[in-house]
PDB file of N, CA, C and O in Angstrom:
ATOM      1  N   UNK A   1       7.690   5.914  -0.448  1.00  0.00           N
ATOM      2  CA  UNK A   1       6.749   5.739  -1.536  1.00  0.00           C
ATOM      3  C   UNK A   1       5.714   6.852  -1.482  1.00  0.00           C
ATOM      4  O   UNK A   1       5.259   7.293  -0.427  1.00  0.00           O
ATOM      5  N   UNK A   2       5.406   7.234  -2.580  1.00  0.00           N
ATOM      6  CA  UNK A   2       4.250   8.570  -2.907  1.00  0.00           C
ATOM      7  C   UNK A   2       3.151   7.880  -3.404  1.00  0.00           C
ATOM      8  O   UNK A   2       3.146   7.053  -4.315  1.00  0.00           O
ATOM      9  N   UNK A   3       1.806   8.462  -2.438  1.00  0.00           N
ATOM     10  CA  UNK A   3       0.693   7.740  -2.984  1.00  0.00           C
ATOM     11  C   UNK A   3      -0.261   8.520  -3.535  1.00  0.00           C
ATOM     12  O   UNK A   3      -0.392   9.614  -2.987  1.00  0.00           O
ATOM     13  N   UNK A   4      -0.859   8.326  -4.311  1.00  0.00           N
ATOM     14  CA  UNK A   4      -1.732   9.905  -5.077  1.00  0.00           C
ATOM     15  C   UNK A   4      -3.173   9.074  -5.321  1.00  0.00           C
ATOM     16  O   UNK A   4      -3.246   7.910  -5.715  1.00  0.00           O
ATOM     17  N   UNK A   5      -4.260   9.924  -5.002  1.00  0.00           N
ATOM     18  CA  UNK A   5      -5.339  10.102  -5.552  1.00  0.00           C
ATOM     19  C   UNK A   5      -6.151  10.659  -5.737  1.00  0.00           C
ATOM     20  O   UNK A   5      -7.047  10.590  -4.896  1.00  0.00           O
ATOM     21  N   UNK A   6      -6.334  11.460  -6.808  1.00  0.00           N
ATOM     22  CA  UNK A   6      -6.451  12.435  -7.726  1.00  0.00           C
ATOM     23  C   UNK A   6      -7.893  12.044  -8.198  1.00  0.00           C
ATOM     24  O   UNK A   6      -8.242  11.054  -8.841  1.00  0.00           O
ATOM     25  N   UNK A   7      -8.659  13.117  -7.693  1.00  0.00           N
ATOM     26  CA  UNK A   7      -9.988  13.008  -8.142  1.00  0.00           C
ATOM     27  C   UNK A   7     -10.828  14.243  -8.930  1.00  0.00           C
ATOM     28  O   UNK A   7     -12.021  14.518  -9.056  1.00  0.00           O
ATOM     29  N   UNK A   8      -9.613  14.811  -9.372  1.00  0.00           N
ATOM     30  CA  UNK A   8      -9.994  15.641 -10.722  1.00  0.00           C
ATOM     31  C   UNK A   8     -10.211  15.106 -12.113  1.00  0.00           C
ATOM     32  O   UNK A   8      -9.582  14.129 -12.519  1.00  0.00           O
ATOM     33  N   UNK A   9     -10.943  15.632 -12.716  1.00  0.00           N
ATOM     34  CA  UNK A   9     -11.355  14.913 -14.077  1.00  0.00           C
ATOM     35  C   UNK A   9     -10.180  14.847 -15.071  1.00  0.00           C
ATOM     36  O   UNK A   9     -10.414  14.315 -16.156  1.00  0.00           O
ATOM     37  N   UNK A  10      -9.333  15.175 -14.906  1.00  0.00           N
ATOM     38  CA  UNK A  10      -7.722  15.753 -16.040  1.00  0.00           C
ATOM     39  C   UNK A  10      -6.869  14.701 -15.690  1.00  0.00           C
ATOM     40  O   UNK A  10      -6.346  13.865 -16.427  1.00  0.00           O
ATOM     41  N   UNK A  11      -6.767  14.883 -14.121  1.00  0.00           N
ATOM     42  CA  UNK A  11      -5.703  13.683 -13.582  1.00  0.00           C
ATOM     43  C   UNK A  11      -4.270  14.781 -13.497  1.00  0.00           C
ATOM     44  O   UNK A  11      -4.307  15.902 -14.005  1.00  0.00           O
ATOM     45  N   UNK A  12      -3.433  14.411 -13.003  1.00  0.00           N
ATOM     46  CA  UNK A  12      -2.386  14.574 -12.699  1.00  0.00           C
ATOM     47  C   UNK A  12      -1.101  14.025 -13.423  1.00  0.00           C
ATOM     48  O   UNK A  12      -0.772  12.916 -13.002  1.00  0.00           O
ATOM     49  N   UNK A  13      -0.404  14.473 -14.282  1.00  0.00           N
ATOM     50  CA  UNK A  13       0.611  13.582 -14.512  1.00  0.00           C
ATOM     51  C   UNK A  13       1.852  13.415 -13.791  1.00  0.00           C
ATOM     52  O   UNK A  13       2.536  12.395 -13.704  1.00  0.00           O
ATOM     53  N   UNK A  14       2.051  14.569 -13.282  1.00  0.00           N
ATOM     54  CA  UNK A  14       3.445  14.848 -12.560  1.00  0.00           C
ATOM     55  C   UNK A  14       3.423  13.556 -10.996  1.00  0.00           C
ATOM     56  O   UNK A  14       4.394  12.933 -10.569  1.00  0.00           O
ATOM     57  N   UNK A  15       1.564  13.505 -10.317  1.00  0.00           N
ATOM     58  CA  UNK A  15       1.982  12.477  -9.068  1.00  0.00           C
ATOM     59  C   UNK A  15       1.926  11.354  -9.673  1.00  0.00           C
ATOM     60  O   UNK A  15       2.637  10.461  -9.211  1.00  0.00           O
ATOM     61  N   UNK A  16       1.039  11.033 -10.937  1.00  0.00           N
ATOM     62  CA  UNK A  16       1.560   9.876 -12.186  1.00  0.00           C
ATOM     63  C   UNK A  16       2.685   9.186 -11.910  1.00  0.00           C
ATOM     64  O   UNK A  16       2.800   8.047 -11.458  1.00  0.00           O
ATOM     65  N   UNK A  17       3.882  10.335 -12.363  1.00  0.00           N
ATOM     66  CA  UNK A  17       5.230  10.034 -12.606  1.00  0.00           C
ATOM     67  C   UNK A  17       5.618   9.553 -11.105  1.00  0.00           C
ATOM     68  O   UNK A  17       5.942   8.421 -10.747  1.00  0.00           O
ATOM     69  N   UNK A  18       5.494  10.744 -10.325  1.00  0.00           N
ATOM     70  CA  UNK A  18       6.190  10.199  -8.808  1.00  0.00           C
ATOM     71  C   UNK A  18       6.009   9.374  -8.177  1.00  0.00           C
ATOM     72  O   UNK A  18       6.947   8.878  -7.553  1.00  0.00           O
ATOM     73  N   UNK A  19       4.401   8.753  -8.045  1.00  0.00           N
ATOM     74  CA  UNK A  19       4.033   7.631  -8.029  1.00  0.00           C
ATOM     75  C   UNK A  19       4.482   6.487  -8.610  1.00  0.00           C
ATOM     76  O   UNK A  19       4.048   5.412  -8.198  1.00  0.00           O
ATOM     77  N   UNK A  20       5.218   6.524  -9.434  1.00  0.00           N
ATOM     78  CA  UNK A  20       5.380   5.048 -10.357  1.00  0.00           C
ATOM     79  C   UNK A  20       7.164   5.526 -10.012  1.00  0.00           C
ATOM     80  O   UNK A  20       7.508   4.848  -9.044  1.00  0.00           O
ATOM     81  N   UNK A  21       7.924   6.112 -10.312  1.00  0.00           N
ATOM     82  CA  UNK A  21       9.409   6.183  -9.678  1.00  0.00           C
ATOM     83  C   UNK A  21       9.229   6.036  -8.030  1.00  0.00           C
ATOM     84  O   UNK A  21      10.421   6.121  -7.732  1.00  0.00           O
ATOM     85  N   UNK A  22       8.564   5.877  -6.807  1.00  0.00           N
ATOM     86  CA  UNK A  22       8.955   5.910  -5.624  1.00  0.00           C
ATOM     87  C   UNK A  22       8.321   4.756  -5.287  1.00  0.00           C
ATOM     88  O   UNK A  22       8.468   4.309  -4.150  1.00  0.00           O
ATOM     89  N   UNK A  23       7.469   4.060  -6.289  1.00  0.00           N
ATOM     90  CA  UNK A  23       6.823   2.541  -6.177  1.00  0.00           C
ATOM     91  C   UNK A  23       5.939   2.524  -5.537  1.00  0.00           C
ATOM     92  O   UNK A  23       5.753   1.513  -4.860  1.00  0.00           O
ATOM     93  N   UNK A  24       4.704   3.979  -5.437  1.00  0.00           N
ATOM     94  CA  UNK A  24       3.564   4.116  -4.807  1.00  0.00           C
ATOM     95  C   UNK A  24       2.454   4.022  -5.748  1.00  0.00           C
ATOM     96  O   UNK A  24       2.527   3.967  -6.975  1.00  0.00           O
ATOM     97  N   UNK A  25       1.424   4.010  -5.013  1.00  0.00           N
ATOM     98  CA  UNK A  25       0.314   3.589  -5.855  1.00  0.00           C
ATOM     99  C   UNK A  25      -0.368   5.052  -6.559  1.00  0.00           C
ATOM    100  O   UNK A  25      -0.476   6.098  -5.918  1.00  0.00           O
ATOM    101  N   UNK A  26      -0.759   4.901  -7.871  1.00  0.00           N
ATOM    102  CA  UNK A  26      -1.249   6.334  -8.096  1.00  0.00           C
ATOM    103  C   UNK A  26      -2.609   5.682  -8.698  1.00  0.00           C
ATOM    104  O   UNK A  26      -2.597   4.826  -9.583  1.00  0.00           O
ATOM    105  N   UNK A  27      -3.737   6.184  -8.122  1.00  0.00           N
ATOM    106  CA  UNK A  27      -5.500   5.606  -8.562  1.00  0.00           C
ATOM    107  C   UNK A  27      -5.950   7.246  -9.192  1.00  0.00           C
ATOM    108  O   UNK A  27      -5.493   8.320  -8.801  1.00  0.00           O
ATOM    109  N   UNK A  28      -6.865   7.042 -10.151  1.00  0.00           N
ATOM    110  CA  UNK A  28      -7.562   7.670 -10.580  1.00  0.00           C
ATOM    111  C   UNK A  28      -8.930   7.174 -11.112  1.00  0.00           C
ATOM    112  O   UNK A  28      -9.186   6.806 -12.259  1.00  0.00           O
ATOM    113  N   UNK A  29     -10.056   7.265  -9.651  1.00  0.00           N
ATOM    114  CA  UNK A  29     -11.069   6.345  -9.644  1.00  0.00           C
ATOM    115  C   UNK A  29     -12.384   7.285 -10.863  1.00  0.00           C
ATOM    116  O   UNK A  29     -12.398   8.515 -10.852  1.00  0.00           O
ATOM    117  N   UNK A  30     -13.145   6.665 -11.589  1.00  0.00           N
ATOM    118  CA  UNK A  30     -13.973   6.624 -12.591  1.00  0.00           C
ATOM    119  C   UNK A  30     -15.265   7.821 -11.609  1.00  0.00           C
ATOM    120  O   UNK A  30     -15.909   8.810 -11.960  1.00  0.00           O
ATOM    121  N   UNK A  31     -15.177   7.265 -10.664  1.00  0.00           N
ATOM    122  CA  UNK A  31     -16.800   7.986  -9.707  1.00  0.00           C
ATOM    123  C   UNK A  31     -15.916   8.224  -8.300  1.00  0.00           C
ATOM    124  O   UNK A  31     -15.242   7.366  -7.729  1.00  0.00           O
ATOM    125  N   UNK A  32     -16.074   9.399  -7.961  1.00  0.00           N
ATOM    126  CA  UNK A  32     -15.687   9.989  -6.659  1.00  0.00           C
ATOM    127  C   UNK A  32     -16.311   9.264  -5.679  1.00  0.00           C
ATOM    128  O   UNK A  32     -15.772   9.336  -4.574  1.00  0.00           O
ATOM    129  N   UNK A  33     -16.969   8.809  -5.738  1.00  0.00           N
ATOM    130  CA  UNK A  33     -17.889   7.820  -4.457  1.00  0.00           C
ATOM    131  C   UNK A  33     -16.567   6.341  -4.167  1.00  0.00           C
ATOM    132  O   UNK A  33     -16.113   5.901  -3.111  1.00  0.00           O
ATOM    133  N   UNK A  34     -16.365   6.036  -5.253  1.00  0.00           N
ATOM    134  CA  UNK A  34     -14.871   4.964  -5.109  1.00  0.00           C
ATOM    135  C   UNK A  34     -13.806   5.532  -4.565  1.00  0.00           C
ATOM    136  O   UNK A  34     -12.935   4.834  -4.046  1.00  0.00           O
ATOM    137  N   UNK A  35     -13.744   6.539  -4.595  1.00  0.00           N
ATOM    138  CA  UNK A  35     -12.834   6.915  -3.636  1.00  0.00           C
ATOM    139  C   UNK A  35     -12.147   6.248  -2.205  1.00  0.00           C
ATOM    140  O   UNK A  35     -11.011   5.846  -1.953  1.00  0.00           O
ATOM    141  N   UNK A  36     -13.534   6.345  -1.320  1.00  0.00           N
ATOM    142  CA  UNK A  36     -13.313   6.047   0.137  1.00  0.00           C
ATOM    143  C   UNK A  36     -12.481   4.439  -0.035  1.00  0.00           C
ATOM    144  O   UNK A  36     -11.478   4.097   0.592  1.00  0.00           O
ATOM    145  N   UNK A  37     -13.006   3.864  -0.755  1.00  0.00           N
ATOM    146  CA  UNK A  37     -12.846   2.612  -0.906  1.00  0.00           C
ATOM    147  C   UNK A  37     -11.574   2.121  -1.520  1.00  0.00           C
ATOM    148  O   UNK A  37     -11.136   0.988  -1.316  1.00  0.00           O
ATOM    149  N   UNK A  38     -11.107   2.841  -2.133  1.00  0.00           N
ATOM    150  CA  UNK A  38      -9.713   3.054  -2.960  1.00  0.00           C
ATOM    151  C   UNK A  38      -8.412   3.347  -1.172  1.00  0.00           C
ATOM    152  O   UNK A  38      -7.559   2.564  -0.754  1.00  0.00           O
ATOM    153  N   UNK A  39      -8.768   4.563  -0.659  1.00  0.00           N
ATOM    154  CA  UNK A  39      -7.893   5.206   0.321  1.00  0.00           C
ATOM    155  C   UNK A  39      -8.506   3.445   1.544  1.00  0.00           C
ATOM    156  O   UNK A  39      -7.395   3.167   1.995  1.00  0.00           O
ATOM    157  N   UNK A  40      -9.086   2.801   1.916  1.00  0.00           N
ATOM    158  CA  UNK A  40      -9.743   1.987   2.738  1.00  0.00           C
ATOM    159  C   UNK A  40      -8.576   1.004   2.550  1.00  0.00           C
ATOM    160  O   UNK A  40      -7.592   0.878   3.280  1.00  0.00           O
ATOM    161  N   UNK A  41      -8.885   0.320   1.403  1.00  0.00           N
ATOM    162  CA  UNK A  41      -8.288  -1.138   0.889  1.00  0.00           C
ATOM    163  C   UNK A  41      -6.887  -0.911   0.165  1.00  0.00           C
ATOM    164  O   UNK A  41      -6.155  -1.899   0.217  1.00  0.00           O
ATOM    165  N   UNK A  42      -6.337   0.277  -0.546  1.00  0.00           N
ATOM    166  CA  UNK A  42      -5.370   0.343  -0.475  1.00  0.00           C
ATOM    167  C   UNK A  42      -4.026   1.140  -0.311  1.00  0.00           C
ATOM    168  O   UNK A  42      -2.876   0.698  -0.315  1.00  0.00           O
ATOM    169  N   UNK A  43      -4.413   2.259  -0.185  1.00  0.00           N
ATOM    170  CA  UNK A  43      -3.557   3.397   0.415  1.00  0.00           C
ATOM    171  C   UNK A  43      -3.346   3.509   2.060  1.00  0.00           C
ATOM    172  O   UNK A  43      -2.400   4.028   2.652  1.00  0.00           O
ATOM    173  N   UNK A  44      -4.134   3.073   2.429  1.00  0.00           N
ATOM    174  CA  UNK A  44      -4.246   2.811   3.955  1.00  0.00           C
ATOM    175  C   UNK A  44      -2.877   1.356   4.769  1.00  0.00           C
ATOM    176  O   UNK A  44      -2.410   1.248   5.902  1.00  0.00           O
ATOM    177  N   UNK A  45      -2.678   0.491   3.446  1.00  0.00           N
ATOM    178  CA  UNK A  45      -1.436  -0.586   4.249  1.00  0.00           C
ATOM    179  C   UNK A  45      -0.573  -0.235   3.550  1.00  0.00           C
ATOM    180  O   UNK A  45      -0.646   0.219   2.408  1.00  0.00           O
ATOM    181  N   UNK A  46       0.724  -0.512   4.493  1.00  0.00           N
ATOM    182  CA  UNK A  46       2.101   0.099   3.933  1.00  0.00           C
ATOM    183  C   UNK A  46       3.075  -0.874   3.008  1.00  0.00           C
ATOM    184  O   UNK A  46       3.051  -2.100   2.905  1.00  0.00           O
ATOM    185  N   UNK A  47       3.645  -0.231   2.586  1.00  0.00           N
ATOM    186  CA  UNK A  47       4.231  -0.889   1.423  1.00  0.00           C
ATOM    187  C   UNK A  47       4.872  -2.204   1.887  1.00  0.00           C
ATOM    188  O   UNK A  47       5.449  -2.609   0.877  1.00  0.00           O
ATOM    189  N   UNK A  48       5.073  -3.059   2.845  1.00  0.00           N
ATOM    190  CA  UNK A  48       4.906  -4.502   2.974  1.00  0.00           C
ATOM    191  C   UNK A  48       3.775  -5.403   2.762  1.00  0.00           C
ATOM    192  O   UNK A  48       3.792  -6.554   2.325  1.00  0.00           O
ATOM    193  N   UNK A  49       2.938  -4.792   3.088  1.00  0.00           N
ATOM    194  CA  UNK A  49       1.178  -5.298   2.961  1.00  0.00           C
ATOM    195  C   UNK A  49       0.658  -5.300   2.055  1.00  0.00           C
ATOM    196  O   UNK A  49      -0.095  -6.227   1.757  1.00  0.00           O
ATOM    197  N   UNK A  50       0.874  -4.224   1.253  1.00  0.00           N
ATOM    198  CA  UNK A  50       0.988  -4.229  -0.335  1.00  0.00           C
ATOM    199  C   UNK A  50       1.339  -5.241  -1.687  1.00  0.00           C
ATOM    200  O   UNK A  50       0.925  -5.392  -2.836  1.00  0.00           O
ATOM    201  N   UNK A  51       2.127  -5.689  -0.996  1.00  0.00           N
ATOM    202  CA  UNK A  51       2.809  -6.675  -1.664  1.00  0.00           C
ATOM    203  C   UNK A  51       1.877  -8.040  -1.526  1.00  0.00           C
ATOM    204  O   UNK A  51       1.636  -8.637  -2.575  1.00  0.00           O
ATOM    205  N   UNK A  52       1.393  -8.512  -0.409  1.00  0.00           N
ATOM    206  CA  UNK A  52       0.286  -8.953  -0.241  1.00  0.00           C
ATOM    207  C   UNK A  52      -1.056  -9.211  -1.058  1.00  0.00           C
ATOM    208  O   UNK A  52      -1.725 -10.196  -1.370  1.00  0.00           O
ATOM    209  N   UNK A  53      -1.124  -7.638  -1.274  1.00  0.00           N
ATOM    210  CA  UNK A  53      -2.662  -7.606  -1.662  1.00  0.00           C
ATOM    211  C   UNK A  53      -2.297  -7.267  -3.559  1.00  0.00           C
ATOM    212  O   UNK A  53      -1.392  -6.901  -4.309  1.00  0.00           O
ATOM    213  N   UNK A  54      -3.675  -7.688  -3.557  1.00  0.00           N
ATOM    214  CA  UNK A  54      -3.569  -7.469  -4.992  1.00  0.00           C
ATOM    215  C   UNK A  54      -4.278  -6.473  -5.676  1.00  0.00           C
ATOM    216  O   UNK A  54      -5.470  -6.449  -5.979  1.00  0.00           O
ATOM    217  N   UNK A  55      -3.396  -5.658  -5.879  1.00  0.00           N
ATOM    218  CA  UNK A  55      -4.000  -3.737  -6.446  1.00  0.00           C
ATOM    219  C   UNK A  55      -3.697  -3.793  -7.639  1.00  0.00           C
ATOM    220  O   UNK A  55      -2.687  -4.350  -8.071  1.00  0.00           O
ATOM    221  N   UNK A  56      -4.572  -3.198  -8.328  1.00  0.00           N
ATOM    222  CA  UNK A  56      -4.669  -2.771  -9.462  1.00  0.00           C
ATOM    223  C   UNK A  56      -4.096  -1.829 -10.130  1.00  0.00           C
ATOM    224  O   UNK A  56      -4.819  -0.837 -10.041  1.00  0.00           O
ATOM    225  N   UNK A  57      -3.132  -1.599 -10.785  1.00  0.00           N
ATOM    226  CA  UNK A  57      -2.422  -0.056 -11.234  1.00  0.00           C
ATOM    227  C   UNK A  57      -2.350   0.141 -12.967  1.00  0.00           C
ATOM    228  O   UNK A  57      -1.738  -0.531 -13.797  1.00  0.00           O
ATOM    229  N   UNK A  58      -2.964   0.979 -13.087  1.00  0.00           N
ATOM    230  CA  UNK A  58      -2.594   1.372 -14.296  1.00  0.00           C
ATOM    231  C   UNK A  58      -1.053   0.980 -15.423  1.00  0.00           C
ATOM    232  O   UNK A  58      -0.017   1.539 -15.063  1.00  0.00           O
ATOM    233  N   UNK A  59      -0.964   0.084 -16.677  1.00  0.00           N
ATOM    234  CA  UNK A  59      -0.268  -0.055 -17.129  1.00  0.00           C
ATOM    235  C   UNK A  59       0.891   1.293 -17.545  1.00  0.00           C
ATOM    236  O   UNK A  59       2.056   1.496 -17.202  1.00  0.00           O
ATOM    237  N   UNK A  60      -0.091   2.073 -18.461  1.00  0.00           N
ATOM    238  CA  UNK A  60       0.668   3.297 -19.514  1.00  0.00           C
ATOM    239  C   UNK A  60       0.809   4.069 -18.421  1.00  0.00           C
ATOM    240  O   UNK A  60      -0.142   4.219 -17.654  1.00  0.00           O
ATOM    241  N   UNK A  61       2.456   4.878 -18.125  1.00  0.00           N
ATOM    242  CA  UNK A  61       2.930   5.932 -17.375  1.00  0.00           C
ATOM    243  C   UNK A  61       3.021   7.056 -18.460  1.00  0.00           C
ATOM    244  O   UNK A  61       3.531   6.631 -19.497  1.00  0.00           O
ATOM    245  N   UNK A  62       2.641   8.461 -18.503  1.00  0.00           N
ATOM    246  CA  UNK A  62       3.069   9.516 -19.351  1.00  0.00           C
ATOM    247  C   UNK A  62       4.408  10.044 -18.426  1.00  0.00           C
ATOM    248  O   UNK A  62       4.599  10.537 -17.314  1.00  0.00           O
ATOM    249  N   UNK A  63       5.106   9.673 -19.462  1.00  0.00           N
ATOM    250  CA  UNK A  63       6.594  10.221 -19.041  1.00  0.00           C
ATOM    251  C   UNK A  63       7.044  11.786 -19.695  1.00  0.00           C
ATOM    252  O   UNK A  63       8.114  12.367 -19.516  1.00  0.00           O
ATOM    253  N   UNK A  64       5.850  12.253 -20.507  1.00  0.00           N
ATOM    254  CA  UNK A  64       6.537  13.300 -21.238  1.00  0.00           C
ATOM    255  C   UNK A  64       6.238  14.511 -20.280  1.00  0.00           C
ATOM    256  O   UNK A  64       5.433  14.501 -19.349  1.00  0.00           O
ATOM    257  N   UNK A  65       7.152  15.706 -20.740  1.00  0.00           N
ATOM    258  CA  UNK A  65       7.573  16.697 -19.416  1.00  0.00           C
ATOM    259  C   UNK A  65       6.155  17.571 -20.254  1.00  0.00           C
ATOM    260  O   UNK A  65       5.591  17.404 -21.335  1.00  0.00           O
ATOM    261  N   UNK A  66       5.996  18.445 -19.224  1.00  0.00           N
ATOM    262  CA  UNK A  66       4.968  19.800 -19.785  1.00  0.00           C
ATOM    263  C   UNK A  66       5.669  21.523 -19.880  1.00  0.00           C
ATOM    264  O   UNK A  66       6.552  22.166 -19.312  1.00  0.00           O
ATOM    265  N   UNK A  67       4.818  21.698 -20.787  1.00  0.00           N
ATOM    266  CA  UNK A  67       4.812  22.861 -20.965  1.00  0.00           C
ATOM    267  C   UNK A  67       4.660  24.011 -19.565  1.00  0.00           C
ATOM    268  O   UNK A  67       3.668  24.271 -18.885  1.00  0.00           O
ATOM    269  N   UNK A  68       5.912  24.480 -19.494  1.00  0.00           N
ATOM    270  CA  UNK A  68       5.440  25.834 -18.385  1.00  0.00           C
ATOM    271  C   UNK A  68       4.852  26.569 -18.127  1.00  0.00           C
ATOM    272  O   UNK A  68       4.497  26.848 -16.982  1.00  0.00           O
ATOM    273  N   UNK A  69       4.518  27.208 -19.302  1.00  0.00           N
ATOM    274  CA  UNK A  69       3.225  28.394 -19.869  1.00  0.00           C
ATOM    275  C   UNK A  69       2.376  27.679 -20.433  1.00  0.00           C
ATOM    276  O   UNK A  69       1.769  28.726 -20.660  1.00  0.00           O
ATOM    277  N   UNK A  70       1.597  26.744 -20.981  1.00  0.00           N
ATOM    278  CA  UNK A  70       0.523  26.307 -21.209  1.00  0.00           C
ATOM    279  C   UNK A  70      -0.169  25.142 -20.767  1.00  0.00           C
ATOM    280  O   UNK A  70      -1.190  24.685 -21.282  1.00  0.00           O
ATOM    281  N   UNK A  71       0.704  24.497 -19.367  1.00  0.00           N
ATOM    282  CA  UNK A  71       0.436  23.023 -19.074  1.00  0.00           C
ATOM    283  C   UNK A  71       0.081  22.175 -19.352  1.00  0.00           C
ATOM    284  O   UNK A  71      -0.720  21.434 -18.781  1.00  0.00           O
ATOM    285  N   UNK A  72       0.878  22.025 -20.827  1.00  0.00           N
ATOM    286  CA  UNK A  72       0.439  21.093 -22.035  1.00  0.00           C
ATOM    287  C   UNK A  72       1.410  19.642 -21.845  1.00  0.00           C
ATOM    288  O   UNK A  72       2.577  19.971 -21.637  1.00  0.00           O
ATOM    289  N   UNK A  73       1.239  18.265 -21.861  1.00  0.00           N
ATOM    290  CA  UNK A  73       2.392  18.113 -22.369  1.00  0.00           C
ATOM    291  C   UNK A  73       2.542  17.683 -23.323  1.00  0.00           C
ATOM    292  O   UNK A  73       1.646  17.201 -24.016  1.00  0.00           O
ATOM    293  N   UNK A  74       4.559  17.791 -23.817  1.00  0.00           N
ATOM    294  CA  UNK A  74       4.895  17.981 -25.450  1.00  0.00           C
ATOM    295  C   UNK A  74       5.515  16.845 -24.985  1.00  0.00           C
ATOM    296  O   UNK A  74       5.836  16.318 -23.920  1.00  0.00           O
ATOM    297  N   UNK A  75       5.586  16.579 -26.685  1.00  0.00           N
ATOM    298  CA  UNK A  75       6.605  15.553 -27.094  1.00  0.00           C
ATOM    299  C   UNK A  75       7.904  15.969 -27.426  1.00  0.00           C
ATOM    300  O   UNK A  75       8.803  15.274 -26.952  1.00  0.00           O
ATOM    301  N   UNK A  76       8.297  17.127 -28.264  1.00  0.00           N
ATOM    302  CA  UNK A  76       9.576  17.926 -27.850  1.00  0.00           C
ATOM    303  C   UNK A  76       9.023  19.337 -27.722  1.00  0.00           C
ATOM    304  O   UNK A  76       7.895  19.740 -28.002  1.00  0.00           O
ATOM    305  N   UNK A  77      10.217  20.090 -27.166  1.00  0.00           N
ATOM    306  CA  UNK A  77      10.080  20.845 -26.102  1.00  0.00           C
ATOM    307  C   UNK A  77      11.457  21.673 -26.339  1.00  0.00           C
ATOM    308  O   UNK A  77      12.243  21.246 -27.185  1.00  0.00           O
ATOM    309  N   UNK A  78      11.773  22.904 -25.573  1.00  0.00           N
ATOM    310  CA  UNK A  78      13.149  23.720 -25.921  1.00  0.00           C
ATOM    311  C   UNK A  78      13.111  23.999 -23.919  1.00  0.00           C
ATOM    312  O   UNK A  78      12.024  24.384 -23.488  1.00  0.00           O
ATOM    313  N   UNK A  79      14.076  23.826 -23.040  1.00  0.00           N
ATOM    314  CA  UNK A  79      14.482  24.104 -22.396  1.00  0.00           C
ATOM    315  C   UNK A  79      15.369  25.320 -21.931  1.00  0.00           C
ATOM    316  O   UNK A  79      16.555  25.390 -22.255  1.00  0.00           O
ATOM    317  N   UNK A  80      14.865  26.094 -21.304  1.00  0.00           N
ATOM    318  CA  UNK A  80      15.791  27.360 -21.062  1.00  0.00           C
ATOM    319  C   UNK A  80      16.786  26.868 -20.143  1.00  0.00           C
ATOM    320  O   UNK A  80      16.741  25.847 -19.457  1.00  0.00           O
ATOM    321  N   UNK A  81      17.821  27.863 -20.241  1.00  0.00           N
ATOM    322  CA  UNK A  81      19.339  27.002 -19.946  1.00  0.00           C
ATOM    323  C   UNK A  81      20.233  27.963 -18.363  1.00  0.00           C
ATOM    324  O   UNK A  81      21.323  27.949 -17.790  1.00  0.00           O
ATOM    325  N   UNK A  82      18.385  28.954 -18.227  1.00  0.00           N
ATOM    326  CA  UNK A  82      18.772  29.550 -17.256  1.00  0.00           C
ATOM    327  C   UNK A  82      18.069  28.833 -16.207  1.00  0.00           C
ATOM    328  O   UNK A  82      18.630  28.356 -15.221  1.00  0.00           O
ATOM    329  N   UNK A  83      16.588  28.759 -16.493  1.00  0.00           N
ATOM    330  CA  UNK A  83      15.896  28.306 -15.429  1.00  0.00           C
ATOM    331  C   UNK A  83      15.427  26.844 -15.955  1.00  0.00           C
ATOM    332  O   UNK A  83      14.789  26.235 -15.097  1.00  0.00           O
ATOM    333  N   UNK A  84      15.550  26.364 -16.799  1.00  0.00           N
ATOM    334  CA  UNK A  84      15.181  24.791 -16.863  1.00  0.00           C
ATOM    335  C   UNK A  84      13.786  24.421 -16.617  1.00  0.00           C
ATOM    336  O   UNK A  84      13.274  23.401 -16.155  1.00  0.00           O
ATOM    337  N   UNK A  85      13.208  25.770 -17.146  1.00  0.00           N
ATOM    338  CA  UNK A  85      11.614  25.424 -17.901  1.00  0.00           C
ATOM    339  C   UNK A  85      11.642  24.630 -19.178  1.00  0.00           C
ATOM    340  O   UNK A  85      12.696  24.539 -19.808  1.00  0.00           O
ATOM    341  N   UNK A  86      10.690  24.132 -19.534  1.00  0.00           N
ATOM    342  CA  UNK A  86      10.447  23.654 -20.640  1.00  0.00           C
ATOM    343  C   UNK A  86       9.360  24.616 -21.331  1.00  0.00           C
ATOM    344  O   UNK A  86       8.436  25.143 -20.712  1.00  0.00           O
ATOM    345  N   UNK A  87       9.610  24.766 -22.707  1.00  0.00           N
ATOM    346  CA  UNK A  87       8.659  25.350 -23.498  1.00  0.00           C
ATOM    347  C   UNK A  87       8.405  24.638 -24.622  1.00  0.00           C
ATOM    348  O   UNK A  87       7.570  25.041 -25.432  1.00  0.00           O
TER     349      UNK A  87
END
């Protein structure tokens, strides 16, 4: 399981995604001071203990891929068929 917490103002979508496919927790706390407290109570017990406790996770996953050159993400997109960027 991949656990992410991301305390940039943008957020991350890509540990988003990996987080929610490997059944880890992904937080993106409101005030950096929540932090400690986030990694304390629940990134800290392992995924049996987890199950246990009762964490909070974000409903909506962004599943859509991004842009290579503008780290946007699209809703459609053209894939190169050499290197399997998205544009």
């Amino acid at each position: 399981a991949i656990d992410a917490l991301c305390l940039h103002a943008a957020g991350s979508a890509f540990l988003q995604q990996a987080a929610h496919l490997t059944g880890g927790l992904h937080f993106h706390p409101k005030k950096s001071m929540s932090a400690l407290q986030h990694l304390l109570q629940s990134l800290s017990a392992d995924t049996t203990t987890r199950k246990a406790l009762s964490v909070h996770q974000p409903l909506g996953v962004d599943f859509r891929a991004s842009c290579f050159c503008h780290k946007q993400a699209v809703d459609i997109g053209y894939v190169c068929c050499v290197c399997l960027s998205i544009f």
